[in-house]
Backbone of each chain as nested JSON, in Angstrom:
{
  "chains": [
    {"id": "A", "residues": [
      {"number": 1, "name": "UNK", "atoms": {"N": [-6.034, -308.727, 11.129], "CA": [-6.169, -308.408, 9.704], "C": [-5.44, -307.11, 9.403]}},
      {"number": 2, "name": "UNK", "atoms": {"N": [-4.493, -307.411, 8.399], "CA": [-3.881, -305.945, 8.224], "C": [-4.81, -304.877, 7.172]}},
      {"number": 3, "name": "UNK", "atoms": {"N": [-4.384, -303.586, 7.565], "CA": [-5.288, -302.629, 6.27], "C": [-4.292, -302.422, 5.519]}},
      {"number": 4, "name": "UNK", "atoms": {"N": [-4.447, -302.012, 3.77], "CA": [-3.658, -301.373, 3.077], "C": [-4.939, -300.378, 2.507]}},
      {"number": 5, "name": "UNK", "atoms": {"N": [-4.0, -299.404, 2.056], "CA": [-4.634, -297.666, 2.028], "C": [-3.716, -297.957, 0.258]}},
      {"number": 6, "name": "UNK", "atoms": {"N": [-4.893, -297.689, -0.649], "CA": [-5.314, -297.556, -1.99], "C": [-5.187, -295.978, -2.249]}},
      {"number": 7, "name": "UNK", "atoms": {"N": [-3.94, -294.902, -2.623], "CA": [-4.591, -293.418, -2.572], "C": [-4.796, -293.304, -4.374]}},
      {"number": 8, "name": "UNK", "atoms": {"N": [-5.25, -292.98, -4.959], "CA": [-5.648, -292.525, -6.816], "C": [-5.768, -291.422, -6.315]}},
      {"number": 9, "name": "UNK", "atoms": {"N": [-4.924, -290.239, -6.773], "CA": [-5.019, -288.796, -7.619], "C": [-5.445, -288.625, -8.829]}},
      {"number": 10, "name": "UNK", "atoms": {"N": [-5.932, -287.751, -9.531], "CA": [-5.526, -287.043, -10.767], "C": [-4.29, -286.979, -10.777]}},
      {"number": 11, "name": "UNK", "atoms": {"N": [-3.535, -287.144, -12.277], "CA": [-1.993, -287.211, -12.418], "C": [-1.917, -285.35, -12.369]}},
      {"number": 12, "name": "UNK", "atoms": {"N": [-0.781, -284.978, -11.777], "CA": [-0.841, -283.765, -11.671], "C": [-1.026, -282.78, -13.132]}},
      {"number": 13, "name": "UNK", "atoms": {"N": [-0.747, -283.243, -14.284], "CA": [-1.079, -282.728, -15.551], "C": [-2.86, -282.577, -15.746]}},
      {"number": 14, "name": "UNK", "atoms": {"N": [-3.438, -283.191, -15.003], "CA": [-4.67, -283.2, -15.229], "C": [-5.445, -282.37, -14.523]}},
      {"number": 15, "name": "UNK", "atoms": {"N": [-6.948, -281.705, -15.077], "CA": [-7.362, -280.297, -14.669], "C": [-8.434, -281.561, -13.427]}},
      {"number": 16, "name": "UNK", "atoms": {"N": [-8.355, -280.875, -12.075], "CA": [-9.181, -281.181, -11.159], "C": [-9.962, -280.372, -10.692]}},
      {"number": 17, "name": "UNK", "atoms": {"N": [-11.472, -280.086, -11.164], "CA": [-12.356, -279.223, -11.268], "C": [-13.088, -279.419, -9.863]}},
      {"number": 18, "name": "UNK", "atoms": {"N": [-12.851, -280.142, -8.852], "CA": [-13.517, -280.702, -7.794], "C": [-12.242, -279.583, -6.843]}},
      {"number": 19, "name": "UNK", "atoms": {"N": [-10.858, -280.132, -7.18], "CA": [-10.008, -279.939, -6.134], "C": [-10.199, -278.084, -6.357]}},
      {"number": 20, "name": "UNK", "atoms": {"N": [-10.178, -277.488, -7.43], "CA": [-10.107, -275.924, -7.534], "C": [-11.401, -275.677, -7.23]}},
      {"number": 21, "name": "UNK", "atoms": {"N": [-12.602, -276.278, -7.491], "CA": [-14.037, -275.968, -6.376], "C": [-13.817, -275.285, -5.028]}},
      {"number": 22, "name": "UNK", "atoms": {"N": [-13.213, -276.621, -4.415], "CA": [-13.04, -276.27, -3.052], "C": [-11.536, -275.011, -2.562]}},
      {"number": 23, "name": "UNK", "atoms": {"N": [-10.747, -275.166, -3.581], "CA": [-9.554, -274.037, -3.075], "C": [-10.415, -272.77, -3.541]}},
      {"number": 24, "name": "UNK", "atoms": {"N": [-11.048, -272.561, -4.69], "CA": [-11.688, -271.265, -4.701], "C": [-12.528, -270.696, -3.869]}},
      {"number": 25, "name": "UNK", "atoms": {"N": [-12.871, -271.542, -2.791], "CA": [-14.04, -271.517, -1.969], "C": [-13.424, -271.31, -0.496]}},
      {"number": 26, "name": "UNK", "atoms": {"N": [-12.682, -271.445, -0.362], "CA": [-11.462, -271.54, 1.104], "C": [-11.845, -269.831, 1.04]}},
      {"number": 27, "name": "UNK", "atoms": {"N": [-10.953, -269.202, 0.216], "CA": [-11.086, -267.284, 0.604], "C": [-12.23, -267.151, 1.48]}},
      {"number": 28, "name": "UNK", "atoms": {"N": [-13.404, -267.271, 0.414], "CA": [-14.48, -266.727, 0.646], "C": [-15.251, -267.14, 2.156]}},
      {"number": 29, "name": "UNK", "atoms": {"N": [-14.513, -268.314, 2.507], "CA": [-14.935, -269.207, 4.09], "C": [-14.134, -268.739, 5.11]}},
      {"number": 30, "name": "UNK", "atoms": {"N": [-13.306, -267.688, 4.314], "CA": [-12.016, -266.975, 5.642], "C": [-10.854, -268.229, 5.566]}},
      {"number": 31, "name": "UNK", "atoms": {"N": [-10.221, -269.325, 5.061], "CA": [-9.324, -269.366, 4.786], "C": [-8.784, -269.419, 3.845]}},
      {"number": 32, "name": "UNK", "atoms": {"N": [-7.54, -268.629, 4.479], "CA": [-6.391, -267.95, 3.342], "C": [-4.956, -269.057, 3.156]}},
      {"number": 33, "name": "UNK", "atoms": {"N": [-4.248, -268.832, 2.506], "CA": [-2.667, -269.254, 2.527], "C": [-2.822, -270.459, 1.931]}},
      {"number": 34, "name": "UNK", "atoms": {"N": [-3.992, -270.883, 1.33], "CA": [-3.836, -272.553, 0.775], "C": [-3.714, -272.203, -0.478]}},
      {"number": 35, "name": "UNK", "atoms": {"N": [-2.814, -273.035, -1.553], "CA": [-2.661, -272.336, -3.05], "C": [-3.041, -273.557, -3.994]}},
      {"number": 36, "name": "UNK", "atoms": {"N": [-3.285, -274.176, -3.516], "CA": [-3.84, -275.573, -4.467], "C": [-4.461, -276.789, -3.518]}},
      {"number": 37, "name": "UNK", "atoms": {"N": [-5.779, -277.192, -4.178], "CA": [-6.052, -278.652, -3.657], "C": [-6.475, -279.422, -4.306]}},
      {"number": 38, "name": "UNK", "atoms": {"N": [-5.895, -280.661, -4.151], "CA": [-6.498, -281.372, -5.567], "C": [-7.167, -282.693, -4.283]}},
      {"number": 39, "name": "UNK", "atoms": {"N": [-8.216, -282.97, -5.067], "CA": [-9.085, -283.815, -4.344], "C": [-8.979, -285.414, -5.128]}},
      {"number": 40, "name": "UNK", "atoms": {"N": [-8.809, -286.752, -4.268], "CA": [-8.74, -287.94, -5.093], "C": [-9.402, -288.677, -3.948]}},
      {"number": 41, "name": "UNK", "atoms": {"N": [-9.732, -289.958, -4.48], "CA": [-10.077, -291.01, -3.815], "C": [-8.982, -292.102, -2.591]}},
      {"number": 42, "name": "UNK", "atoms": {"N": [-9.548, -292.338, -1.842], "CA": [-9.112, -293.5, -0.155], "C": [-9.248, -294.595, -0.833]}},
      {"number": 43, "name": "UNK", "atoms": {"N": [-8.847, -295.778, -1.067], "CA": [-9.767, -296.963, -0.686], "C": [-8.898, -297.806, 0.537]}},
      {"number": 44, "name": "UNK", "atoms": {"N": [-9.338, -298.235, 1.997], "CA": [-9.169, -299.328, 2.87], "C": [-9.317, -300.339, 2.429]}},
      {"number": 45, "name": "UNK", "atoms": {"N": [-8.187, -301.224, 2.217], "CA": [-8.368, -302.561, 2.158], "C": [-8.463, -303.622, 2.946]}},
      {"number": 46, "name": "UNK", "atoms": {"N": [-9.087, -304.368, 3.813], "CA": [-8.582, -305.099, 4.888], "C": [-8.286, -306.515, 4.357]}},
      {"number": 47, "name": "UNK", "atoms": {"N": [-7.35, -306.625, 4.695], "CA": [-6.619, -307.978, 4.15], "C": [-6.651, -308.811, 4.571]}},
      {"number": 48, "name": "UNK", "atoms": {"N": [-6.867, -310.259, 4.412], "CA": [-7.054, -311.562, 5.348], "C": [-5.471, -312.096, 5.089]}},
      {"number": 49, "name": "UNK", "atoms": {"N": [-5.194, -312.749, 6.056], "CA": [-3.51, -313.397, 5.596], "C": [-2.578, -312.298, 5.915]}},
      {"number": 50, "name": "UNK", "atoms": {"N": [-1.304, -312.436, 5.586], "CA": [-0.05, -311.775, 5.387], "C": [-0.173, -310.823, 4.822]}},
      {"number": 51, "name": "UNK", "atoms": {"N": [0.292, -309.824, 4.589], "CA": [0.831, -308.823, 3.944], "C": [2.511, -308.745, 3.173]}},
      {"number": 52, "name": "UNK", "atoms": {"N": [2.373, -309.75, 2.618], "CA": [3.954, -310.088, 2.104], "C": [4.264, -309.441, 0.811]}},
      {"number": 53, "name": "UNK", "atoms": {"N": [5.033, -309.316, 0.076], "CA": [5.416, -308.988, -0.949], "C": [4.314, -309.606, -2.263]}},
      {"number": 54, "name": "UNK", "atoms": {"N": [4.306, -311.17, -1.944], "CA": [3.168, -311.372, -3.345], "C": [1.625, -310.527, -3.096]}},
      {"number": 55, "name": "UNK", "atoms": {"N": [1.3, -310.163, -2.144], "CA": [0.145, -309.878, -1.557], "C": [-0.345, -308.619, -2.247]}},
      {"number": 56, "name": "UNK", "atoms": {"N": [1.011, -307.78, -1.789], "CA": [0.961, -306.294, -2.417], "C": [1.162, -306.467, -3.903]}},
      {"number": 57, "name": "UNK", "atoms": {"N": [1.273, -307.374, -4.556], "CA": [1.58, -307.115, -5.588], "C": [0.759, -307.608, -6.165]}},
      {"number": 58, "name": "UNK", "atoms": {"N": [-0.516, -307.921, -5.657], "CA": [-1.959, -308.806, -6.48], "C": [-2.46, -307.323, -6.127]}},
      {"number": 59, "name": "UNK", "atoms": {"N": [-2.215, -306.734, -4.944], "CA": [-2.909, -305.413, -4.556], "C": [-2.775, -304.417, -5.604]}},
      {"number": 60, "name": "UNK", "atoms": {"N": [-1.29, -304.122, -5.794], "CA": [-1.065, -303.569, -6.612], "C": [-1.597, -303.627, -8.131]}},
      {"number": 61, "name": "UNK", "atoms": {"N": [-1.858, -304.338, -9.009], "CA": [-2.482, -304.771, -9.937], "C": [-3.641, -304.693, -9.823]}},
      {"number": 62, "name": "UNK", "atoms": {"N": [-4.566, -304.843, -9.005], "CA": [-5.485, -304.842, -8.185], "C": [-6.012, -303.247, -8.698]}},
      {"number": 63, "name": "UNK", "atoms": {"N": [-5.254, -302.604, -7.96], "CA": [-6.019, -301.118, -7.938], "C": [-4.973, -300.334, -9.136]}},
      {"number": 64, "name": "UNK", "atoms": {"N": [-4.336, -301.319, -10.05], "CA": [-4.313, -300.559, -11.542], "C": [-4.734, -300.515, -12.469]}},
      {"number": 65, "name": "UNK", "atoms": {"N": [-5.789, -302.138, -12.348], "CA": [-6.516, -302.387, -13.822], "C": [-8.008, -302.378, -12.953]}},
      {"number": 66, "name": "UNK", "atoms": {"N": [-8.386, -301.774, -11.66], "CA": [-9.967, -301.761, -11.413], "C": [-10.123, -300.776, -9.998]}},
      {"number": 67, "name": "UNK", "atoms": {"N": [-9.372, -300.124, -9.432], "CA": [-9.37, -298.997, -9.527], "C": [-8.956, -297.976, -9.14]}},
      {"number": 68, "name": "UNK", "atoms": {"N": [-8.174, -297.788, -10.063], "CA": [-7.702, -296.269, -10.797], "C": [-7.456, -296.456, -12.305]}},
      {"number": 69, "name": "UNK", "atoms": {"N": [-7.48, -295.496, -12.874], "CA": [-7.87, -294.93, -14.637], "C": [-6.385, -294.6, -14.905]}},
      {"number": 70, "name": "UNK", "atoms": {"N": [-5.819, -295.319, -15.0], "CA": [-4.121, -295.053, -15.41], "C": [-4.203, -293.881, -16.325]}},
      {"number": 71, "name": "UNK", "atoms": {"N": [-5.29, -294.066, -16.921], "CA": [-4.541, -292.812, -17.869], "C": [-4.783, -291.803, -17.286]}},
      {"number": 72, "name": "UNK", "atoms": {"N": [-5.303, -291.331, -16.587], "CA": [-5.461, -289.991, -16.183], "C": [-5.216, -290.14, -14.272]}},
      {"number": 73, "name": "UNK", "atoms": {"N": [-4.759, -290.921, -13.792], "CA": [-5.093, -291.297, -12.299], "C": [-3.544, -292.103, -12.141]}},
      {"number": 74, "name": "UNK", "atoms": {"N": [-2.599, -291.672, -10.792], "CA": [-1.722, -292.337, -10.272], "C": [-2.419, -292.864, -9.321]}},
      {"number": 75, "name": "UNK", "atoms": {"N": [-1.908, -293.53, -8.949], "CA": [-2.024, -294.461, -7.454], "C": [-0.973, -294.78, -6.294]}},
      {"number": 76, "name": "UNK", "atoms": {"N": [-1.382, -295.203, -5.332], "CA": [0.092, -295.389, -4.369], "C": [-0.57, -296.035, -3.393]}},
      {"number": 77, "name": "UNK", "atoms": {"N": [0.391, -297.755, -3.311], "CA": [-0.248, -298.282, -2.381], "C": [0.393, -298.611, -0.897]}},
      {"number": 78, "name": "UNK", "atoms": {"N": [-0.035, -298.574, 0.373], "CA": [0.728, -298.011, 1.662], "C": [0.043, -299.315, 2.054]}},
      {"number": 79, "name": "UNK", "atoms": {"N": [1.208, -300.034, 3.013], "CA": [0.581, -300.872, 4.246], "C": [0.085, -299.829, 5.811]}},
      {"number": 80, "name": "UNK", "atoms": {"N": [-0.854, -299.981, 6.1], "CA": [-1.126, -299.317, 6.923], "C": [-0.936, -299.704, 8.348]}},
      {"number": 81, "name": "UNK", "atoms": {"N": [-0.004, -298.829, 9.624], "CA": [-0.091, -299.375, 10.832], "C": [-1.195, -299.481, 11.544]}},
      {"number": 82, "name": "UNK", "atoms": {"N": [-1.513, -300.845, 12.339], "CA": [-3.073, -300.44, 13.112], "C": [-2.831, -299.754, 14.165]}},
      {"number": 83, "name": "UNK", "atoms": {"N": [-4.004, -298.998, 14.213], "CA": [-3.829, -297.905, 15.471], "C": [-3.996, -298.743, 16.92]}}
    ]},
    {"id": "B", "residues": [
      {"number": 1, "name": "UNK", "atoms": {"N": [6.844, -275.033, -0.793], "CA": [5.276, -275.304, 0.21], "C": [5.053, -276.945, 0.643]}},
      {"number": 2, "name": "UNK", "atoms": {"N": [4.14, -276.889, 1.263], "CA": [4.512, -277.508, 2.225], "C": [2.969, -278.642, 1.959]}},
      {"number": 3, "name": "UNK", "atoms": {"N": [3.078, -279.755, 1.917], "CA": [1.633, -280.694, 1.32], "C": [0.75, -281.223, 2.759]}},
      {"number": 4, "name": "UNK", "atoms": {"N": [-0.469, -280.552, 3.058], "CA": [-1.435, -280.984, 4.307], "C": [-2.446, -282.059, 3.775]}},
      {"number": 5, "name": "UNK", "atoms": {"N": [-2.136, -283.481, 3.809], "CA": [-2.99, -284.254, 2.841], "C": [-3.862, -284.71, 3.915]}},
      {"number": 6, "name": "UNK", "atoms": {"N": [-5.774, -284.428, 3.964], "CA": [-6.463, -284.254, 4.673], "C": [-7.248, -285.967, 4.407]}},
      {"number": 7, "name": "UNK", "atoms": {"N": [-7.376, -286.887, 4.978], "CA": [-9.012, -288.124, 4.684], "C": [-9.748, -287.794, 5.157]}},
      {"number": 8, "name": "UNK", "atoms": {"N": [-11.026, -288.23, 4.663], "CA": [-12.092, -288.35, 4.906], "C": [-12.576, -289.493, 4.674]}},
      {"number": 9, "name": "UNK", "atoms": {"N": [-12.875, -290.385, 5.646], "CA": [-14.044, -291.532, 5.122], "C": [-15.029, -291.781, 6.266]}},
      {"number": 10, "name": "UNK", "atoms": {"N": [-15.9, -292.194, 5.546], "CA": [-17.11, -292.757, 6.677], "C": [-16.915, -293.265, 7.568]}},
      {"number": 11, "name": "UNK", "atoms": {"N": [-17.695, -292.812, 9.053], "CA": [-17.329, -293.195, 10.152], "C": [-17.566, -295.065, 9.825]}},
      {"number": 12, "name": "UNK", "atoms": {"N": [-17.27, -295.678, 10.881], "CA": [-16.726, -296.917, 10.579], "C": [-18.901, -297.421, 11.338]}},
      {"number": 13, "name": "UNK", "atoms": {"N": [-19.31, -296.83, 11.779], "CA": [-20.491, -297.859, 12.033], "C": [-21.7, -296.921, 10.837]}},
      {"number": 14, "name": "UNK", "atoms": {"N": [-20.817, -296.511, 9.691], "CA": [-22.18, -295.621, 8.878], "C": [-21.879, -296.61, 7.544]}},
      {"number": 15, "name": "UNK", "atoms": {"N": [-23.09, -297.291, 6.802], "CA": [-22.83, -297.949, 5.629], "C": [-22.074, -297.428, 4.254]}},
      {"number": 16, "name": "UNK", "atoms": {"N": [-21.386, -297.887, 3.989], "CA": [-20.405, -297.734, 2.802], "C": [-20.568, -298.317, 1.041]}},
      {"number": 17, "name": "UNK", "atoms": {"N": [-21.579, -297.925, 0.65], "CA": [-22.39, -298.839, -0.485], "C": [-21.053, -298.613, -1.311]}},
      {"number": 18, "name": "UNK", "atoms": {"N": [-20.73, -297.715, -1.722], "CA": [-19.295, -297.6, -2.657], "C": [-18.302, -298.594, -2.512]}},
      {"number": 19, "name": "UNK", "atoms": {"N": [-17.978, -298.495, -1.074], "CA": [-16.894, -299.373, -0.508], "C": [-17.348, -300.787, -0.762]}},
      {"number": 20, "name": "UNK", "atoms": {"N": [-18.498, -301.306, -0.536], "CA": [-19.552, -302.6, -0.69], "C": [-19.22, -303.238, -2.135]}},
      {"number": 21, "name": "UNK", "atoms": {"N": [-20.106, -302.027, -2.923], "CA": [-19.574, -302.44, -4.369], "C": [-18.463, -302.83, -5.064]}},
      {"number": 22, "name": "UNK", "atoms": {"N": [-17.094, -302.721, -4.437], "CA": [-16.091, -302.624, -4.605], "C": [-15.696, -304.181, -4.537]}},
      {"number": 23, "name": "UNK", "atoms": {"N": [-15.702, -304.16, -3.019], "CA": [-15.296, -305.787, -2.54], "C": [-16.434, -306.86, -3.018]}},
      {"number": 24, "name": "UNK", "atoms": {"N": [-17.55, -306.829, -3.525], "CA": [-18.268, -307.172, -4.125], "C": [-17.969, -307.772, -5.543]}},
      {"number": 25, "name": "UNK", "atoms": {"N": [-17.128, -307.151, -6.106], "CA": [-16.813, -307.188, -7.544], "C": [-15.57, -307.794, -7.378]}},
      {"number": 26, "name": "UNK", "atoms": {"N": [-14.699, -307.618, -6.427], "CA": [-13.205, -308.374, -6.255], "C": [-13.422, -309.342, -6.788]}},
      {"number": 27, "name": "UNK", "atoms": {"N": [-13.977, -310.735, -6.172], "CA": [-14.043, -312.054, -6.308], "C": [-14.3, -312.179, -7.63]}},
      {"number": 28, "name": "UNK", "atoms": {"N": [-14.725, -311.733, -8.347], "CA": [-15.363, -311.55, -9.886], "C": [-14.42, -311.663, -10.532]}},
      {"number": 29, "name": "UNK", "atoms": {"N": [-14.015, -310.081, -9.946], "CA": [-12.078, -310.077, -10.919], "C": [-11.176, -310.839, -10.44]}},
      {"number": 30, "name": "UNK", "atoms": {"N": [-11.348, -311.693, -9.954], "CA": [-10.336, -312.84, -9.381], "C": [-9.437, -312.71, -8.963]}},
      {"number": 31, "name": "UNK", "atoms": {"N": [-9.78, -311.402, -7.835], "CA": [-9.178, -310.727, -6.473], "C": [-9.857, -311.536, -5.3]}},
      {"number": 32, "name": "UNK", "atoms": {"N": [-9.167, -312.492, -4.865], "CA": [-9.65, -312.905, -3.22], "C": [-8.937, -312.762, -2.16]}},
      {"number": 33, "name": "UNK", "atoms": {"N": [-9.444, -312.681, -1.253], "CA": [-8.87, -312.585, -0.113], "C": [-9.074, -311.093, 0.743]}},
      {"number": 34, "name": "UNK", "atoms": {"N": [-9.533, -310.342, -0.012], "CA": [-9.528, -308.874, 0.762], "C": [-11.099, -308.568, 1.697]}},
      {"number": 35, "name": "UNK", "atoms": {"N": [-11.158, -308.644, 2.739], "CA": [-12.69, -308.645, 3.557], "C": [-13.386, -307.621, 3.386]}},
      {"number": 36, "name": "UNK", "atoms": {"N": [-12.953, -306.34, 3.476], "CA": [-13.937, -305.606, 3.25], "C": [-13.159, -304.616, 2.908]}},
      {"number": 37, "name": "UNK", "atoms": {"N": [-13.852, -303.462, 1.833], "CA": [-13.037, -302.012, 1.221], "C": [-14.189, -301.012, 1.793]}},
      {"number": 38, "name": "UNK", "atoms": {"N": [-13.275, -299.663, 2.134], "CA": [-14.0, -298.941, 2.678], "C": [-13.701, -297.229, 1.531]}},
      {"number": 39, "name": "UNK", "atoms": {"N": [-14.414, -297.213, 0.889], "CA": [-14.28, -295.376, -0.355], "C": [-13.818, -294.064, 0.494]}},
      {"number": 40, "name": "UNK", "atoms": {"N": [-13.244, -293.444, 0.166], "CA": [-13.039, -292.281, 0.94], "C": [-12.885, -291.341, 0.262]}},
      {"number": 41, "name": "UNK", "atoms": {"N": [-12.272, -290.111, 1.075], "CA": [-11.997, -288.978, 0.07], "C": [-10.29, -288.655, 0.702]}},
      {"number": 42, "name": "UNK", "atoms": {"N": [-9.622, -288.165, -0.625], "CA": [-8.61, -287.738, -0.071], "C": [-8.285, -286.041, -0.659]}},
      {"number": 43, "name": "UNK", "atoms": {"N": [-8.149, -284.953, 0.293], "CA": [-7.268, -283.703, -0.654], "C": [-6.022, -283.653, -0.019]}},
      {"number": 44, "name": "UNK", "atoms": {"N": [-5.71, -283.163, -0.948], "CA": [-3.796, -282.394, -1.112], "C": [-4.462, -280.974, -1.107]}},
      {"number": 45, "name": "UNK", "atoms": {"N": [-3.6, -280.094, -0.043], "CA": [-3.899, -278.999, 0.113], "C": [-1.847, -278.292, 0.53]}},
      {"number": 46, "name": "UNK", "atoms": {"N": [-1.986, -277.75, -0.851], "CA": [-0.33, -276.981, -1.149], "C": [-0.947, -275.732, -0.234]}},
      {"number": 47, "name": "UNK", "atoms": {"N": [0.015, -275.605, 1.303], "CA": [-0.415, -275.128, 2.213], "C": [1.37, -274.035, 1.894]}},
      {"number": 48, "name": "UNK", "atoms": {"N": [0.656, -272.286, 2.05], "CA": [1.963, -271.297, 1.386], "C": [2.76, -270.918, 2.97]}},
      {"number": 49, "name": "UNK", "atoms": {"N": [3.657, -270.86, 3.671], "CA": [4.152, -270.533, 4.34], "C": [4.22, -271.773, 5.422]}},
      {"number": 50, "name": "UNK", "atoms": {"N": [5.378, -271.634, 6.78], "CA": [5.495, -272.602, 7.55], "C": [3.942, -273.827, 7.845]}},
      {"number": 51, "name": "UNK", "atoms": {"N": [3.895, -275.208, 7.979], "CA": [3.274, -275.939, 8.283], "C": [3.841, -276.104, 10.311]}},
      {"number": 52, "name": "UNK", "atoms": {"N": [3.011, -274.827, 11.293], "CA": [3.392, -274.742, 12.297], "C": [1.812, -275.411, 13.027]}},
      {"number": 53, "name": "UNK", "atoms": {"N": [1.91, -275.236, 13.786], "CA": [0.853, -275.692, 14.841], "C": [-0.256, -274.86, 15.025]}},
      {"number": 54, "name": "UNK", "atoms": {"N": [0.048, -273.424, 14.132], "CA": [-1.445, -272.929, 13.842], "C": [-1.626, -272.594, 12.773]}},
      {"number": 55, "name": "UNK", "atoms": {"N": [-1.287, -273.47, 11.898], "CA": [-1.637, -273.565, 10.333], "C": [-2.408, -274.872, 10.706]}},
      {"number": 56, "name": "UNK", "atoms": {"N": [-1.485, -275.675, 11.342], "CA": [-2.604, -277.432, 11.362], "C": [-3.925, -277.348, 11.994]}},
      {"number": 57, "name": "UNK", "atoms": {"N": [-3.895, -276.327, 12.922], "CA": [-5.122, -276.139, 14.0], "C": [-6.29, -275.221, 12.372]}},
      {"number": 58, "name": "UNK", "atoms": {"N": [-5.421, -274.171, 12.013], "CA": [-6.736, -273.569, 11.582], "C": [-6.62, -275.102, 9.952]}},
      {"number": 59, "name": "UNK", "atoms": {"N": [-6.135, -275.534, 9.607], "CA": [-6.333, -276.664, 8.74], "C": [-7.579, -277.793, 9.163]}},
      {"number": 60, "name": "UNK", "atoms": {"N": [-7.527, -278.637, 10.448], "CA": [-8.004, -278.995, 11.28], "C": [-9.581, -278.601, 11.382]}},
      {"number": 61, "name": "UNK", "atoms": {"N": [-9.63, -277.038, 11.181], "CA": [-10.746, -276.62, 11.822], "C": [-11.604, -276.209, 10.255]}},
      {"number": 62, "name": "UNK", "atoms": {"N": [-10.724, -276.659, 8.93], "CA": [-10.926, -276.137, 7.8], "C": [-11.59, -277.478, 7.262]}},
      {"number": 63, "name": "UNK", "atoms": {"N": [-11.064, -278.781, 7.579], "CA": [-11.524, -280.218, 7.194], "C": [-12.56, -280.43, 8.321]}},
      {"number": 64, "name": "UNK", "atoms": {"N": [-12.881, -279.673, 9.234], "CA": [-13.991, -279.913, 10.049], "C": [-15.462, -279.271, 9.653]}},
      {"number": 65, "name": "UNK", "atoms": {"N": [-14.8, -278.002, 9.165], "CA": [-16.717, -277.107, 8.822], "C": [-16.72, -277.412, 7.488]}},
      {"number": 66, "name": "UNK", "atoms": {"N": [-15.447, -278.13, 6.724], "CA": [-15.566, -277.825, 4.971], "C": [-15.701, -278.901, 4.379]}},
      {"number": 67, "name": "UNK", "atoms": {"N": [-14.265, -279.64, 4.598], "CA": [-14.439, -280.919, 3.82], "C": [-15.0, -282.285, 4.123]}},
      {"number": 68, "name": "UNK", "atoms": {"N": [-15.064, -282.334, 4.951], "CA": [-15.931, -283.636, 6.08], "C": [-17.318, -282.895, 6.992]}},
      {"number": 69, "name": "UNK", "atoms": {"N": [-18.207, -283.829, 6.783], "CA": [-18.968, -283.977, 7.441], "C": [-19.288, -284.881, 8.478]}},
      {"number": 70, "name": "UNK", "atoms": {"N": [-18.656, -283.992, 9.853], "CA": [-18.492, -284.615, 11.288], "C": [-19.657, -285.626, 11.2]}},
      {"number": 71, "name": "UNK", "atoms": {"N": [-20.497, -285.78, 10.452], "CA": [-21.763, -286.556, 10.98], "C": [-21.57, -287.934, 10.959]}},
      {"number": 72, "name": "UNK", "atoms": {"N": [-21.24, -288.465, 9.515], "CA": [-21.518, -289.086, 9.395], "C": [-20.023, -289.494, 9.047]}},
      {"number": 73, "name": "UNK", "atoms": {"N": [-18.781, -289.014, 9.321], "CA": [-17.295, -288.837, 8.189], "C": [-16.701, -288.217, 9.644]}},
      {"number": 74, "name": "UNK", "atoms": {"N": [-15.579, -289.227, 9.246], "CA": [-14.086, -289.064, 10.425], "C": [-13.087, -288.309, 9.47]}},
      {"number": 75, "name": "UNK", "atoms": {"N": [-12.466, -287.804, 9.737], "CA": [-10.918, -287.307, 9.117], "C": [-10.025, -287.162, 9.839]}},
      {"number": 76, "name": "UNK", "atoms": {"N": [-8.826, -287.049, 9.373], "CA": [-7.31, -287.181, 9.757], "C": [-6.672, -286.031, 9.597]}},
      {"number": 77, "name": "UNK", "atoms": {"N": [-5.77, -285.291, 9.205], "CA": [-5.056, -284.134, 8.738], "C": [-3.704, -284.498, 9.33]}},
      {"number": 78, "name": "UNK", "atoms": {"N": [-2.493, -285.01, 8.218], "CA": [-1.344, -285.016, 7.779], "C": [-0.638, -284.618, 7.248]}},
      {"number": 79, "name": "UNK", "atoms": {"N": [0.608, -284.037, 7.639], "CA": [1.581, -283.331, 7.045], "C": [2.594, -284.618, 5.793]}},
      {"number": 80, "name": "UNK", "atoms": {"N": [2.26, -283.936, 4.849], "CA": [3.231, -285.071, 3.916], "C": [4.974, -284.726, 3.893]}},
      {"number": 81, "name": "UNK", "atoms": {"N": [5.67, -285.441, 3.483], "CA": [7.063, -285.206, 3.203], "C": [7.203, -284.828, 1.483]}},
      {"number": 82, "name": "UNK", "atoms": {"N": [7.819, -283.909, 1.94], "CA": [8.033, -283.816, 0.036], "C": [8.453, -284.942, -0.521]}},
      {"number": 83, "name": "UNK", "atoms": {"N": [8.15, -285.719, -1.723], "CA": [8.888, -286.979, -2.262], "C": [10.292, -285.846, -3.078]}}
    ]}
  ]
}
């Protein structure tokens, strides 16, 4: 069974109050040198069948109209190698 | 600068109700074929100076006490390519 890896960000125009949580919080934990983090959602897909071109592209659709929030959320979808 | 994009998802024998709900609802939306989805977390961490082998180590050791919880949550830590 192959996996595909679902990543949704915040579109970078958008304020991520989760991802500056945690970068404001790095100093104070002793690490330094990080200047931004923006935090988004994984989803693993495990796929039954092929991984062919129509596949990814039900995938794709898939995780644009249920989930990720286009308007405010990119996405990017990766076939994943098995380890 | 240089992008350290960190996962986090649930170790693989800890239940995933998010992930559940997900593939749950596929068949609904008249998505078939995908066996099981697993939720995760993903950050982007804009890391300021070289991405060397003790930036990844203290990174590493930053997604270990901070952003994951060894307990119950595996993570990865990857160096991205600039697009």
């Amino acid at each position: 069974m192959a996996r595909v890896v679902v990543d949704v960000m915040l579109k970078p125009e958008i304020l991520d109050p989760q991802g500056q949580a945690v970068q404001r919080a790095l100093p104070r934990l002793g690490f330094d040198g990080i200047a931004d983090v923006r935090q988004g959602k994984r989803f693993e897909l495990e796929v039954e069948g092929p991984v062919d071109d129509a596949a990814l592209a039900r995938i794709r659709e898939l995780a644009q109209t249920f989930l990720a929030n286009t308007v405010i959320e990119d996405f990017a979808v990766k076939v994943e190698e098995k380890q």
